[in-house]
Structure formats: structure tokens, C-alpha cells
N, C-alpha and C positions, 0 to 999 in steps of 0.2 A: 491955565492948566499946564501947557507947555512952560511954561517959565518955572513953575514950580519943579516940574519934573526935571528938568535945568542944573535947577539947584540943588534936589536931592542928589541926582549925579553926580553932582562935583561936589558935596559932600562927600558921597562914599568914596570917591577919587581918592579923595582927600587924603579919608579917613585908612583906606588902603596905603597909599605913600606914609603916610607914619607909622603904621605897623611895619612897614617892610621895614624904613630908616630904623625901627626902634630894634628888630631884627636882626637888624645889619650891625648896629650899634652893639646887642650885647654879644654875636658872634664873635665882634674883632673884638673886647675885653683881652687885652693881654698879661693882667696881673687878675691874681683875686687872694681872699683869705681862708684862712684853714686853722682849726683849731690842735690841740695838742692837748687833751682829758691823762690826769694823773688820779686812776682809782686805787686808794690804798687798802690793800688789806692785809691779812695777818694769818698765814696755814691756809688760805681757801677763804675764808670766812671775813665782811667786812670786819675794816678795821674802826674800834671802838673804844674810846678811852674809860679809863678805869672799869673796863673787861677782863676777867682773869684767862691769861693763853699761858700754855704748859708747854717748855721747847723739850727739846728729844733729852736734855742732861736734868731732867725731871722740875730743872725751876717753875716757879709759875712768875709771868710780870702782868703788871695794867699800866698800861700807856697812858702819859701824859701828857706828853709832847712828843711831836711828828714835824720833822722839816728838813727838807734837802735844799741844796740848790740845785738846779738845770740849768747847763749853756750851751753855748757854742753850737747851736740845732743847724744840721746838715740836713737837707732832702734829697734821694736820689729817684730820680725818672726812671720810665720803663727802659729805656736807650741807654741807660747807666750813666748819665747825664747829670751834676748835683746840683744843687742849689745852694748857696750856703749864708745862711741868716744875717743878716749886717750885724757885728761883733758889738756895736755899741746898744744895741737894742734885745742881745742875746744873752740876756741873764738874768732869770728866774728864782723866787722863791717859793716852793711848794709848801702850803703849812696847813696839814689836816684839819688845824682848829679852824681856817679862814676858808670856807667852798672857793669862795672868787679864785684864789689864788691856785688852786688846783685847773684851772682850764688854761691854758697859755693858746691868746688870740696871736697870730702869724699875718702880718698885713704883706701887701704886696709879695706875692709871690707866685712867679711866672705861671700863666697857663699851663696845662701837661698834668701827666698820668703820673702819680709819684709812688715807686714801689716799698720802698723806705725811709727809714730816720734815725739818725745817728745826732749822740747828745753828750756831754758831759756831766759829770755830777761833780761841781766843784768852781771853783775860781782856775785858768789855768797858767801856766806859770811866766808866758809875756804876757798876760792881762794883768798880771801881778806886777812884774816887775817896772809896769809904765808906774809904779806909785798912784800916791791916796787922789791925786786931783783928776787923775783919767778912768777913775773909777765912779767917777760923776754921782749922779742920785741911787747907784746902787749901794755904795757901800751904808747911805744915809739908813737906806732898809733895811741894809743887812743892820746895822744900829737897833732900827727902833723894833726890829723881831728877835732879838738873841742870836744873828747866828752871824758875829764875831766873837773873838777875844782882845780887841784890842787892836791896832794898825800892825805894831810889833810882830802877833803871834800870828794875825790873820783872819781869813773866814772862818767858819763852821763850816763845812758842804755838807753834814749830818749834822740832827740835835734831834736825840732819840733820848729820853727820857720819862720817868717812870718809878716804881716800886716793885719791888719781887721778896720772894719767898724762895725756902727751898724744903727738901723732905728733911732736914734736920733741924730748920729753924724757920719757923711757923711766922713768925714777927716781923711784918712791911720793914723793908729799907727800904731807900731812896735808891737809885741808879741813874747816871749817865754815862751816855754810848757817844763820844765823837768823833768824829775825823775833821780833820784839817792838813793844812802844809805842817809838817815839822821839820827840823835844821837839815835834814837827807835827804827828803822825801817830799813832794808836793802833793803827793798820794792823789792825785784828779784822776778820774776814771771815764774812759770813753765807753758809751754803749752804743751797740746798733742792732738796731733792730727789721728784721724784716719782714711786709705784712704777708698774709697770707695771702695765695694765689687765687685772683678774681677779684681780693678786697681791694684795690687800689685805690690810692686817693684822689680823687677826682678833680684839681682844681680848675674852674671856668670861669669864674670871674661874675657870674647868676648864680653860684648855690655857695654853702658854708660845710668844706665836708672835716669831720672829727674823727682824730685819730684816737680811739680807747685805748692809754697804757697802762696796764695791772704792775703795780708794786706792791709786791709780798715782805713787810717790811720785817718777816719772820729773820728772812734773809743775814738782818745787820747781825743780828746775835749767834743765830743757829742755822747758819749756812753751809758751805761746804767746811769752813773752820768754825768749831764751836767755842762759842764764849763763855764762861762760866762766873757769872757776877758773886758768887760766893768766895772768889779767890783777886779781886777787886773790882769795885763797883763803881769806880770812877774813872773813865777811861779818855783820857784827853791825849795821848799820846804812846808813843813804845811801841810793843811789840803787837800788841792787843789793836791798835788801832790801825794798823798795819793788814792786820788778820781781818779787819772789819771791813778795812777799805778791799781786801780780794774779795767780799763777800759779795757786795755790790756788784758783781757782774754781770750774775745769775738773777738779782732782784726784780729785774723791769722784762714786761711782756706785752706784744698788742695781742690784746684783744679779741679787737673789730677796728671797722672803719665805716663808717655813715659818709655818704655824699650826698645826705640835705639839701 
């Protein structure tokens, strides 16, 4: 009997010592992951292709294609502290049509309380200019989802297209909306974002916490500068994409924030 009780003892010994090690273990975690949610919508209302949405210059369009790019993801701590994403891993395609590709998983990234996030929409212009070969398996993506032109012309950082209507002409056209670099302009657009106070993001290295960012992709068209696809409806350039790329600024918004 004494022997027995022995052994339960030093069982539960045991069994104590690796709780606390295991304890102790995910205490000191000094990295963990965090995700980065891209929910697109349209005026409020999910966004849904071949949906009819009406912008404020009376068009009506339906979406058919939805796709940005996202880079260059900075974090900032409570302490004002950043973190800033390793540049070879920090380049995104968001494509409405593909769910997966709307969540963007953030590996290794230091312990701490993160207040914000700061992002580009675009290729930016020394990641460009290292040429086609340091642009590794991104540019193969950017390939096989549409959103080049070509090495020459560049990325897309937009590919918003669709059909629209207007109050004088009833009859679907087609429409695209893009930005990219042009010969002036590299038109890349930084945003930042800041969460709201209490939401922070929690990373420990035991949980997966999610940053919610709302894209109103009303925005590209019918933003602070309004676009009017009745007076050209293929915008790859000029003045017009210029106007689309200021629009972008105002587009993206957190949410929420879950620390899962």
C-alpha cells in the first residue's frame, strides 16, 4: 500500500513539473501569428458580384472582378514601437472571387500589444526597381490572377471590373477601373490604420488574434473624386487613375479585432 501511494505521489510530482514546464514554456513564446481579415463591401452592404449598386452620379454597376494588392504590412505597439513585416514575404493578393486569399496569415511576429497597421496598396517603387528576378514567386501570381500588364507596364494594385448602366443608357457595358505605376507616377498608396481603443491586438504566441479590415470598394469609383464611366470606361491610365488612386485612402477601415 505504501508503495503504491509512492508512486501515485510521484506521479502527480510528475505530472505537476510539466504543467508548470509547459507553463513556463508558452509564457516565454517570443513570437506568434496574427492574422490580417480583408472584408469587402460596397456603400455598407456586402460586396456581391453581379449585384446592381447605384453610385451618387446615378450609374448603376455589378462587379465582376475585385483585387488589390497589399504590402509592405507595418505593426505598431502600444509603446509606439513597430514591427515591420520582412519585405520578401510582404506581398499580397486580395481577390473577392478566392475567400483564402482575403485572410493574410502574419508568421512570426514579436510578443506585444499591437495598436496599429500600416499597409500599402501596390508594388512600391524599390521593390520595383530590384527587376523581374527579386520579385520571386510573386510576380508568377501576380501572372496567373490578371493583375499585371506585362513586366514593361507593371502590376495592377487594382483590378476592379464590371458592367454598368446609366440613367440615359439602359444597355450593360463592360468597365475596367485600374491603377498601376505610370511613366510619372508609381501611384502606391500607404494606409494606416488605427484600432480602436481597448481592441488591441493581442499577440502571445497561444492564441491567433484577427485584425477585421472593411473595404468599401464604393470608394475606387465614387469616392472623394467621382468617376463617371459614361465619359470612359476603360481606365488604365491618365488623369482618371490618378483620381482613383487619391480615392484609396479613405477605402480601408478596422473593424474589430478578436484575440482568439
Amino acid at each position: 500500500m505504501k508503495f503504491q501511494l509512492k508512486n501515485i505521489l510521484a506521479v502527480m510530482a510528475f505530472t505537476v513539473a510539466m504543467v508548470s514546464c509547459s507553463n513556463d514554456d508558452d509564457s516565454s513564446k517570443s513570437t506568434g501569428d496574427l492574422v490580417v481579415e480583408f472584408d469587402n463591401i460596397y456603400k455598407g452592404a456586402n460586396l456581391a458580384f453581379n449585384t446592381e449598386y447605384t453610385n451618387s452620379n446615378g450609374e448603376k454597376i455589378k462587379v465582376a472582378t475585385a483585387k488589390y494588392i497589399v504590402s509592405n504590412i507595418v505593426l505598431t505597439k502600444l509603446d509606439g514601437s513597430t514591427f515591420v513585416y520582412p519585405k520578401n514575404d510582404s506581398y499580397f493578393i486580395v481577390d473577392e472571387s478566392n475567400p483564402e486569399s482575403t485572410e493574410l496569415l502574419l508568421s512570426n511576429i514579436p510578443v506585444g500589444d499591437y495598436k496599429a497597421i500600416k499597409f500599402g496598396i501596390g508594388v512600391d517603387q524599390a521593390r520595383w526597381e530590384q527587376g523581374v528576378d527579386a520579385q520571386a514567386n510573386f510576380w508568377a501570381e501576380a501572372q496567373a490572377t490578371e493583375m499585371e500588364w506585362g513586366w514593361t507596364a507593371g502590376y495592377k494594385y487594382v483590378n476592379f471590373e464590371g458592367t454598368f448602366t446609366t440613367p440615359t443608357n439602359t444597355t450593360p457595358a463592360q468597365f475596367q477601373a485600374h491603377t498601376g505605376r505610370s511613366a510619372d507616377n508609381y501611384n502606391y498608396t500607404e494606409i494606416t490604420l488605427s484600432f480602436e481603443e481597448g481592441e488591441n491586438a493581442l499577440v502571445r504566441g497561444t492564441n491567433l488574434p484577427q485584425v477585421h479590415v472593411m473595404a468599401d470598394l464604393s470608394h475606387i469609383l465614387d469616392g472623394t473624386n467621382k468617376i463617371n464611366l459614361s465619359e470612359g470606361a476603360s481606365i488604365h491610365g491618365g488623369v482618371k487613375m490618378s483620381l482613383m488612386t487619391q480615392n484609396l485612402s479613405n477605402m480601408f477601415v478596422v473593424d474589430h479585432v478578436h484575440n482568439d
